[in-house]
N, C-alpha and C positions, 0 to 999 in steps of 0.2 A: 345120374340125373338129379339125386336129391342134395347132390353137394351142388350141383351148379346152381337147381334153386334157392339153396341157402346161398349162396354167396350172390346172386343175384337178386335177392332178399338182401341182403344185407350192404351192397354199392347201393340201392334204389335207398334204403335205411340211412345211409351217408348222406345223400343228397339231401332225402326230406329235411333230416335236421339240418344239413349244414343253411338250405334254403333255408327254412323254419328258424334257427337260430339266426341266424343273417339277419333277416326282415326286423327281427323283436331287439335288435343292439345294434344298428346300426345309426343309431341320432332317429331312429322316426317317432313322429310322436302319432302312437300305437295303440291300442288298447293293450296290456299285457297279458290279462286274463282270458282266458278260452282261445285266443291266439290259436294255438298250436295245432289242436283238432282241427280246427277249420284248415289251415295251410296242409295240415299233414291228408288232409284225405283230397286237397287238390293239386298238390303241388306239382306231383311226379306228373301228371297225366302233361300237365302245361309247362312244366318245366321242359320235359323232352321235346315240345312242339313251338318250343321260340327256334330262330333262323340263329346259326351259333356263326354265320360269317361276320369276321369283325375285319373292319378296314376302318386305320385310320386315317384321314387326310391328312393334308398338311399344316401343322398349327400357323396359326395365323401370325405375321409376323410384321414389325413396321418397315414401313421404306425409310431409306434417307436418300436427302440431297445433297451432294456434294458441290464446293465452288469446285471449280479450275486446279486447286491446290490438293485436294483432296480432304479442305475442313468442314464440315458439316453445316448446312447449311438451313435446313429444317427436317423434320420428322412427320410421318404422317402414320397415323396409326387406326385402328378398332382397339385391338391389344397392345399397347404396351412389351413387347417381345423383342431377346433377342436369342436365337439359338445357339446353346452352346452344348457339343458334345461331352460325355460323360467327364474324358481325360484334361477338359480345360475347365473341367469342378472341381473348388475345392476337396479332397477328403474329407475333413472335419463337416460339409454342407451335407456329405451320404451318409456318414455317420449317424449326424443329428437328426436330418429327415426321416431315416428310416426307425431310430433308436423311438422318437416320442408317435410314427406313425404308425408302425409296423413293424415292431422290434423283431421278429423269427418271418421279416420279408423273404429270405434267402434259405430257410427252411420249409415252405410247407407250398403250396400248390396255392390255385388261383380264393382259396378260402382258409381259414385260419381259425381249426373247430377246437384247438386247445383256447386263442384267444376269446375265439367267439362264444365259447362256455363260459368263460372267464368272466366275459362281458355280462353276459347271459345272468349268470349268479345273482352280479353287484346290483344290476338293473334290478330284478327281480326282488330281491332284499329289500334296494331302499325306496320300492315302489316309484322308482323314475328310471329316465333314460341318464345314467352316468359315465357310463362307457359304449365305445361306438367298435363295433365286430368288420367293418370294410377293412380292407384289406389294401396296398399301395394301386395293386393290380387292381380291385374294384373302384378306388378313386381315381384312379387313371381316365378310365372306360366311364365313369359317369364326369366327368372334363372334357373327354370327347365327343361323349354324345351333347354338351351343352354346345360344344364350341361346334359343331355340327347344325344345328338347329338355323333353320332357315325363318324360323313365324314364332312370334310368342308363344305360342300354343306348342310347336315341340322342345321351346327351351324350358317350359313348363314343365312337360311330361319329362323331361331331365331331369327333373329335381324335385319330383311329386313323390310326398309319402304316400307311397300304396307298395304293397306288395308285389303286384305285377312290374313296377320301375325294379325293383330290387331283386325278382325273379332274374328279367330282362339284362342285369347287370352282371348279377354272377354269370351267367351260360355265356355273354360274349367275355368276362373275365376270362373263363375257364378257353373260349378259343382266342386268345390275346397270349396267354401263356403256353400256350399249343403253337404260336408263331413268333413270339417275342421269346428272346434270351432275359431274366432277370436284369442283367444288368441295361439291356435296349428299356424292359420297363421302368428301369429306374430314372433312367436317363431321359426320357418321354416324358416321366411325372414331372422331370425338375425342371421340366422347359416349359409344360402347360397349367401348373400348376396357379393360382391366384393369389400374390403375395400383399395383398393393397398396395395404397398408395400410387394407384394405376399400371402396376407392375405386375406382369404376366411371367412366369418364369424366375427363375435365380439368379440369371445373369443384369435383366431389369432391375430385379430388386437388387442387387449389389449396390446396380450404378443409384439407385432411386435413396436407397438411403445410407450405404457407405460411400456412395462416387469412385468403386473403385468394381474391377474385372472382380467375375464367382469366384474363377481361379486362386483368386490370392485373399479369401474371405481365413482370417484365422477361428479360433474356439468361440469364443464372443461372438464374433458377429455370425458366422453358423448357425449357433444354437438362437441369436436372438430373429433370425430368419426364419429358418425352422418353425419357431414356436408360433408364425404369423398362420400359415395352412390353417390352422382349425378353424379361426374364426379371427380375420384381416381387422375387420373394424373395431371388436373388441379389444385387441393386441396390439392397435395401431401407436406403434414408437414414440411418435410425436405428437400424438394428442392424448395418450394415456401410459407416461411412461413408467408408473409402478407399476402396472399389469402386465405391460410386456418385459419389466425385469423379471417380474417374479414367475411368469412362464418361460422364457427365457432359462428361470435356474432350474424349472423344472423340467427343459430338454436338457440339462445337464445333468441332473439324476440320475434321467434314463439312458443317458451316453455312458455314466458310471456302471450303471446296469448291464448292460448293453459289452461294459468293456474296453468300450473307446479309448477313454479316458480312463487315469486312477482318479481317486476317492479329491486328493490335495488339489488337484489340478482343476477340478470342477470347484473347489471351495476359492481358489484363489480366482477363477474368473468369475463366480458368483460375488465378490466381496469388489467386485468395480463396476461404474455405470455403464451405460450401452454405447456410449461414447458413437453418437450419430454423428454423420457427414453429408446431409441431407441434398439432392440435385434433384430440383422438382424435373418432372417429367413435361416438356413441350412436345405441342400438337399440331402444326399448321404453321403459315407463315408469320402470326402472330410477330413473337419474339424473333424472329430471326434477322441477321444484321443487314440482311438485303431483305425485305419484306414485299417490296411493289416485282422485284426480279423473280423472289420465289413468285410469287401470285402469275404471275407470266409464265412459269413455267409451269403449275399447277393448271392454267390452261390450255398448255400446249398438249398437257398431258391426258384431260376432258377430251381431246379431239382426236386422238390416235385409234383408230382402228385397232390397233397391235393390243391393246391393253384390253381389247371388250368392243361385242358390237354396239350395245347399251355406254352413255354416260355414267349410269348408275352400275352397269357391269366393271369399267373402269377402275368409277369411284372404286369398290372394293378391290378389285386389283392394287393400286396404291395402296389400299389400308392395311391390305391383309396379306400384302405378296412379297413381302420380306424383298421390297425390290431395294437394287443400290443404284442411283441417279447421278452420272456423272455430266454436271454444269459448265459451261463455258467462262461463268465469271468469275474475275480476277481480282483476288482480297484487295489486293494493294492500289488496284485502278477503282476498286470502287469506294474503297477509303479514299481517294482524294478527288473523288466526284462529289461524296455527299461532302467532306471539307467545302469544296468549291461554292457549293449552291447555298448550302449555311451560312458559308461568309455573308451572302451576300440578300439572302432571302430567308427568315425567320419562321417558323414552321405558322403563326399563328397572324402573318400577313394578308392583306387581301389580295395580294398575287403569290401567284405559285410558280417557281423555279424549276422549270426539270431538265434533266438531260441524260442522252444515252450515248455511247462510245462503242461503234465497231471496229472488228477487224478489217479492212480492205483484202479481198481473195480469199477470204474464209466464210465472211460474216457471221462470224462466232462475237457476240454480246458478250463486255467484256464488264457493261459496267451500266447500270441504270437504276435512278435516283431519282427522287426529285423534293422539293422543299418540306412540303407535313409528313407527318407520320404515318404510320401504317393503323388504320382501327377507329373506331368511332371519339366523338368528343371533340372538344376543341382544337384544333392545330394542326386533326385526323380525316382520315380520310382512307375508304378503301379503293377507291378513284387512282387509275393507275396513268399518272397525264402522260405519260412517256411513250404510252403504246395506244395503237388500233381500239377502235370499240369493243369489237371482239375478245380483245384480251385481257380484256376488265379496263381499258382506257376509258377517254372523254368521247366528242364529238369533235375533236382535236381543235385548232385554231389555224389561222390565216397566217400565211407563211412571208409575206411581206416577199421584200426583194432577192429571197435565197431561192425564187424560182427563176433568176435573172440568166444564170448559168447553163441552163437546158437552151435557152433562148440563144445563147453566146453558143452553145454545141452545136447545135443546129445549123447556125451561119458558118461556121468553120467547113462544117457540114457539107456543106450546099457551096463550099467555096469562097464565102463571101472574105476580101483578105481580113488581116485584124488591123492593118492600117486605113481602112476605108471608114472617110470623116463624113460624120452626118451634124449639118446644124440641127442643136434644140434647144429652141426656145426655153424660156422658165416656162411659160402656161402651152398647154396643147389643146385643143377642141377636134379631134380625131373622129372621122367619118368617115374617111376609106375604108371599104369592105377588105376582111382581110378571110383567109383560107382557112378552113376549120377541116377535118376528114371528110365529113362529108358536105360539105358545099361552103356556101362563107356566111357570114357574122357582118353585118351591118350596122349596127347600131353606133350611136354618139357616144364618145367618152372622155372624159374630161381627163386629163394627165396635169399633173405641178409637179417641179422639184420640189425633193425635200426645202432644200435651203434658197430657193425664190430667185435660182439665179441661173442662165443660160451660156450657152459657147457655141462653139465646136468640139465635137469627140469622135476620138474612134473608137473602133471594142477594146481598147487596153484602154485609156482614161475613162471612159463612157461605164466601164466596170467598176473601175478602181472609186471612182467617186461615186458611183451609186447612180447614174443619171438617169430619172426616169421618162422623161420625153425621150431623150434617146433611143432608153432599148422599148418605148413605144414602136417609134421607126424601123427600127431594128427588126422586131417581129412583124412588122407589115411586110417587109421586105423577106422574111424566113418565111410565113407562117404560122398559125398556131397547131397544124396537126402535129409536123415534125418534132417541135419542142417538147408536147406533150407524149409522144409516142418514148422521146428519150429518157422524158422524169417516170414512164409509166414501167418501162422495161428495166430502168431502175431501180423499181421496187416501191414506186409512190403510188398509194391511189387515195383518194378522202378517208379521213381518219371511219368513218361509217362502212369502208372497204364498197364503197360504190367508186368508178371513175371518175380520173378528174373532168372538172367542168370543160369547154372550148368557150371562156370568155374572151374578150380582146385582155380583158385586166388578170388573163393568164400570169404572165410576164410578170406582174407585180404582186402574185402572189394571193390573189382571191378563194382558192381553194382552201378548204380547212384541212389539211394533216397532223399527221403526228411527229414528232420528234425520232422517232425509233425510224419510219419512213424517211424521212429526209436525211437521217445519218447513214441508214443502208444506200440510199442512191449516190451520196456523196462519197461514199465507201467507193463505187461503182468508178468515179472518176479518179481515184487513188491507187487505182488496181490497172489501170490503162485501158477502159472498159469493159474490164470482166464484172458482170455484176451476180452477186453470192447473195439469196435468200439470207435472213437473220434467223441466225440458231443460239438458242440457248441450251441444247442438251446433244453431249457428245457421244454418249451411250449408255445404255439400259442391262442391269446384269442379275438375272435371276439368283435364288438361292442356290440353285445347283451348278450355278455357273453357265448358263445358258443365258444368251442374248438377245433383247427384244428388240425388234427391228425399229431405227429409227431413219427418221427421213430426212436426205440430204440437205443441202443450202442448195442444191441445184446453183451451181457457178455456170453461166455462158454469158460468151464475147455478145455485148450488145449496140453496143458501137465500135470504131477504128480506134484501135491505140494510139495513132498519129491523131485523131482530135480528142480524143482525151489529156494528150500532154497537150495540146495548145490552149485548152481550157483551164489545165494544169499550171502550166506558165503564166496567163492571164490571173488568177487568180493567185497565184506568190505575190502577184504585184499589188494586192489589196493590202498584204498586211506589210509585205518589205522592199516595197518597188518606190521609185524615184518620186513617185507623184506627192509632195506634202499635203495635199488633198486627200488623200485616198483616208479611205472609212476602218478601213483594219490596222493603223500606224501603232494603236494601241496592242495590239496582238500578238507582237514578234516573239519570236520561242527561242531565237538562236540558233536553228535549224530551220530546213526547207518545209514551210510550210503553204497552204492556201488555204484561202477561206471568202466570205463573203457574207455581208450584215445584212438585217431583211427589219422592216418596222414597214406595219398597216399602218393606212391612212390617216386612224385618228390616235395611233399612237397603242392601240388596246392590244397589240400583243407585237412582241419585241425578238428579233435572233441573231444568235451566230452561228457556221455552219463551216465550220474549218477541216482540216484534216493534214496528216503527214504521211507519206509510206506506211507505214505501220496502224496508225489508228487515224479514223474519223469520229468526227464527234457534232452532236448537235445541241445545242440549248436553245429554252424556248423559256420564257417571260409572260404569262396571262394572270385576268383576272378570270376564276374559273365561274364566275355567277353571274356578270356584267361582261357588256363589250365598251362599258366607258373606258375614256384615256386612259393608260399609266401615270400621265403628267400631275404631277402632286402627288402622288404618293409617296410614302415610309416606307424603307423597305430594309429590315433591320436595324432599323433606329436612324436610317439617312434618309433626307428630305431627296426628292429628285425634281423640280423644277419642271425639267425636261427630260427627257428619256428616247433612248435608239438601238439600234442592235447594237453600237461601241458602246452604247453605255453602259450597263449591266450584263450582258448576252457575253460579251465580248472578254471583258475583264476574266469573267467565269470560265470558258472556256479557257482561256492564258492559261489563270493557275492551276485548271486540273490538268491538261493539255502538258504542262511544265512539267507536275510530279509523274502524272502517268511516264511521258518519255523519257525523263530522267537517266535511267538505265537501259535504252535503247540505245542501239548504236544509229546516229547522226545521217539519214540517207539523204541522196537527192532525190528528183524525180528524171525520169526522161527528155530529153531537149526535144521538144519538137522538129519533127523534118521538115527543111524548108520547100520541100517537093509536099506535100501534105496539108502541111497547113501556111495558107498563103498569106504572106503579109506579116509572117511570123520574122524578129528582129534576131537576126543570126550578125557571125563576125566574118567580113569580108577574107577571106584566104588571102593568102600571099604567097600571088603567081609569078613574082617578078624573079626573071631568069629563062621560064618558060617560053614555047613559040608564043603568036598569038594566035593560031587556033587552038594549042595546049588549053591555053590562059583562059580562054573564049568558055572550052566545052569544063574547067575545072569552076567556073564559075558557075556554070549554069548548072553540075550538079551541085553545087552550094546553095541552087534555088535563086540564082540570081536569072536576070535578062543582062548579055553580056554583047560587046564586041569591039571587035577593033577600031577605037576612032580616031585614031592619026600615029605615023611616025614623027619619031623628034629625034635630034641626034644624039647619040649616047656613044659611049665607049665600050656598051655592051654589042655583042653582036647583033650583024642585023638580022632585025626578023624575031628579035626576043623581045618579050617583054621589059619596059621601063618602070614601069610605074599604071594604077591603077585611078579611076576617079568614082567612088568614094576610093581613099587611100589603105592598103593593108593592114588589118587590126580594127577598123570603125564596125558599129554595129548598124547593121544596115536592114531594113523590110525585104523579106523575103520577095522574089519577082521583080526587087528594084532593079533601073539600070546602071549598069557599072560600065562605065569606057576603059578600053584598054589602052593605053599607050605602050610603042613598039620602038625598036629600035632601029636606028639608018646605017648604025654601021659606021657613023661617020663621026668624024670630032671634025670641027671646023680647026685652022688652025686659031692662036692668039692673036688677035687685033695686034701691030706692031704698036711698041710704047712712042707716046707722042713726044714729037723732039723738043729738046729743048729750049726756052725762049731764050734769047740773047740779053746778055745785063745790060743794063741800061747805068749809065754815068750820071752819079749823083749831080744834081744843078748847085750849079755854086754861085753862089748870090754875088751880083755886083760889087767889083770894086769900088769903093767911092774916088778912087784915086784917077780909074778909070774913066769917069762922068765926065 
């Protein structure tokens, strides 16, 4: 019994001092005197009665965004963090960390009572705190417990001199090293550690002031790391770099010390400067090369359930959950979007240029831009004109005539053919009640061409040239619920995300949207009616490799594939169809494209609204403070007189539209079926040879109205077809009538050749002889 209370006596004697000792050399600023008594007759009783469970979570770490390619896109952080396992550390960085922090780290237990005497001494000597007794393991555990701290007040009690902090630190020390392998804590410290310059960890600080991986840090820069732990602002590289050379030489000492290193090898790296390669650390979408796209997805991200029930539980998710964000957008599409709108709109204009490009069947964002900059000041702006309100957008702008197109589905729709001609006047004064969903719309509304001048049209010129008395008509005759039902299920609603309005001046574009809106529904018509939600993020991927659920584009069929190619068709013919009138002549890509130009009434906001198989795209033209004209404005240094969606909207779209497809391979679209959409201009067959009932039913599935209307004689048998009227090969309206001409069977013979006249006996002039 009295050996076990001597030696029980004498562990409780270990502790006192080691506690005791700890408290008085650890950096606090202490009384030094009478110290000890006081600790030693309380320490045991409170020492044994802290909770010694240590858990540590998981250090905090940044996200990043990635584009489409896998290049980094922005960063979002609290800390500055990137975790890197022990094995992808330099050697020379364990070396140096442990050499000037905790030279016998790998010798002694969670306290260090040869150092901490050590320490102990010097203090005591030169009547200050000059050496500090923590231990790797004890700065670990008060790094965790900071990075812990939920309130001022426990990041406080983190880092409070008092005794009881540094009680509380060694017992969960001592069960830290009860659960941790030496090298787990070493590896823990090098990742939580604080190295300035907003850099959490070894591997941040590498990238933050060498720009290169911890992994491949040599002697130099180790040791000039290293020496930052004590005290970051003091040591800091770059704003005091003879203090952190000369700490710097001094973790090369102690690596001499220590063994790491010989004596020559530390003189020769001491005898060169620190030779920085300094990569400031970015936070937000600031700096990043798509700034208004990240912002977009910074709020898709605020809305996710998955991430946090709270916005503010979220936010830290992003900051601190080491997520990796993988984006839909494409380096190279969105390099020749902002090319596009720069040409032609100047960041510091009174209009603003923007434009967004989706995929068709995905609607993955592949590209969105627009004229100023990202951030406050002149030229700037954090106003994202390209998207919704909700997404940090405007209250969008009036869509002019690109909502002409719903209106044109709709008749297709409902059957109406595309060769069926309606007179319009240049002026219209419109009073027929027309159909809204729930009852009709009455009121007066005045309609004018753009260009002051009237005809005949059907939905293929009536489109192509823009006619707005027309598709006035046009929707009297559809509708307004239908059209809107098509643009809504498309993906359109008011840039404010309320419904669109049921005006009559639907049709021309009354509704304010946004740009991102109008290119997802155009997407819609590109896809042969499948319309795909717009996504900017393809997946979510924890530190451990785990997946955070993200949410579909939700793709479904919302109209007929057969009236989205006749809408499809109609629309090629804006930018490359026969009409020298039409509004898109400017447009052409060389490939299959459509599109269609939109300009409000008094000119105050301008588009084009194109697309190929592959991508759609939308651009939009406002003044974002005024709804005066565009007309007289500059707009990169070009006066514009006059202004339309060919005039600027149009141009824009070409050349990003050009480079984006570039490396695309070349597609068509779908021909419309002449059973489908009616009045749609197909190529008459060629049935000649055929009966004429063959002929009759080959026609009529060609969408024609067909039949027999006479034999003629031929050499072909009878009962076959001759010949057709329109003739085989013309391009004819679907439901036209086509006659068929049949065969008799018969060949007449030759008419016999007419006989010959008899010659006549030249007159021969009197003889005078004869008289």
């Amino acid at each position: 019994m009295a050996v076990l209370a001597s030696a029980t006596k004498h562990i409780l004697g270990i502790v006192v001092l080691a506690a005791v000792a700890g408290l008085l050399v650890a950096g606090l600023a202490l009384p030094l005197v009478g110290a000890t008594s006081v600790a030693a007759r309380s320490t045991v009783d409170s020492f044994t009665s802290l909770p010694a469970d240590f858990e540590a979570t998981p250090q905090a770490q940044r996200s990043v965004v990635r584009d489409a390619r896998g290049r980094e896109l922005a960063v979002f952080f609290d800390e500055y963090r990137v975790y890197k396992p022990l094995d992808k550390i330099s050697p020379s960085v364990q070396q140096a960390i442990v050499a000037i922090e905790d030279a016998r780290f790998f010798d002694h237990g969670p306290i260090d009572l040869q150092g901490t005497a050590r320490a102990l001494v010097t203090n005591v000597s030169s009547g200050s705190v000059e050496q500090g007794g923590s231990t790797l393991t004890q700065q670990y555990v008060k790094n965790v417990l900071l990075s812990q701290a939920e309130t001022e007040e426990e990041a406080a009690a983190a880092v409070e001199t008092s005794y009881a902090r540094k009680l509380r630190e060694l017992r969960l020390a001592m069960a830290a090293e009860e659960q941790l392998t030496k090298e787990q804590i070493l590896e823990r410290y090098l990742n939580i550690a604080y190295f300035g310059g907003g850099a959490y960890g070894i591997e941040a600080a590498a990238q933050r002031f060498y720009s290169r991986s911890a992994g491949k840090l040599d002697v130099n820069q180790a040791a000039t790391l290293a020496g930052l732990v004590q005290s970051p602002s003091r040591y800091d590289p770059e704003q005091y770099p003879a203090r952190a050379e000369a700490r710097r030489n001094n973790v090369l000492e102690a690596m001499v010390a220590n063994g790491d290193i010989s004596e020559q090898r530390a003189e020769s790296v001491a005898s060169k400067p620190l030779r920085l390669k300094p990569s400031p650390t970015t936070n937000g979408c600031t700096v990043s090369y798509a700034p208004f796209f990240c912002d977009y997805v910074y709020r898709e991200l605020m809305d996710w359930d998955a991430l946090g029930e709270t916005v503010e539980q979220r936010e830290q998710t992003l900051r601190r959950g080491g997520l990796q964000i993988q984006t839909t957008l494409e380096p190279r599409e969105q390099r020749a979007a902002n090319r596009a709108v720069r040409a032609y709109v100047a960041p510091r204009d009174r209009a603003v240029g923007a434009i967004a490009v989706v995929e068709p069947g995905t609607g993955e964002i592949t590209a969105m831009t627009h004229s100023m900059g990202y951030g406050s000041g002149p030229g700037k702006t954090f106003v994202n004109f390209v998207t919704d309100f909700d997404r940090g957008g405007s209250g969008g702008f009036q869509s002019g005539s690109t909502m002409k197109p719903f209106v044109l589905a709709a008749a297709i729709k409902q059957g109406i053919p595309l060769n069926t001609q309606i007179p319009s006047p240049a002026q219209l004064v419109h009073t027929t009640p027309m159909r809204v969903c729930n009852g009709v719309v009455s009121d007066t509304w005045e309609v004018g061409n753009y260009d002051g001048s009237g005809g005949t049209y059907d939905l293929r010129t009536g489109t192509w040239r823009s006619v707005n008395t027309f598709f006035a008509l046009l929707e009297e005759r559809t509708g307004i619920c239908d059209p809107v039902k098509i643009a809504e299920a498309g993906g359109i609603t008011q840039a404010d995300g309320k419904p669109l309005q049921q005006f009559k001046s639907f049709v021309l574009g009354s509704n304010t949207v946004s740009p991102l809106g109008m290119a997802e529904a155009y997407a819609m018509f590109a896809a042969r009616g499948t319309h795909c939600e717009s996504v900017a993020i393809t997946s979510i991927t924890k530190p451990n490799g785990d997946k955070v659920p993200v949410p579909p584009a939700n793709c479904a069929k919302v109209i007929d594939a057969g009236v989205a190619d006749g809408v499809n068709q109609v629309l090629q013919g804006t930018i490359d169809g026969p009409d020298p009138g039409r509004t898109g002549a400017r447009m052409t890509l060389g490939r299959p494209a459509g599109g269609k130009t939109g300009t409000t009434d008094n000119a105050s906001d301008i588009w084009f609204l194109g697309y190929t198989p592959q991508r759609a795209a939308a651009v939009a033209i406002t003044n974002p403070l005024k709804t005066e004209s565009l007309k007289g404005y500059t707009l990169n240094g070009v006066y514009y007189p006059e202004v339309c969606g060919g005039c600027i909207p149009g141009p824009i779209w070409a050349q990003a539209m050009s480079e984006i497809s570039a490396p695309m391979p070349a597609r068509t679209f779908t021909e419309p079926d002449p059973n489908e959409v009616a009045g749609v201009q197909s190529i008459i067959p060629d049935v000649r040879g055929l009966s004429g009932a063959r002929a009759v039913a080959e026609l009529q599935a060609a969408g024609f109205t067909a039949y027999v209307a006479a034999e003629v004689n031929s050499s072909v048998s009878r009962g076959l077809t001759v010949s057709t009227d329109p003739g085989a090969g013309a391009s004819y309206f679907s439901g036209g009538t086509v006659r068929v001409f049949t065969s008799t069977g018969y060949v007449p013979p030759p008419p016999p050749p007419p006989s010959p006249e008899p010659e006549k006996k030249p007159n021969k002039k009197p003889n005078k002889k004869d008289d």
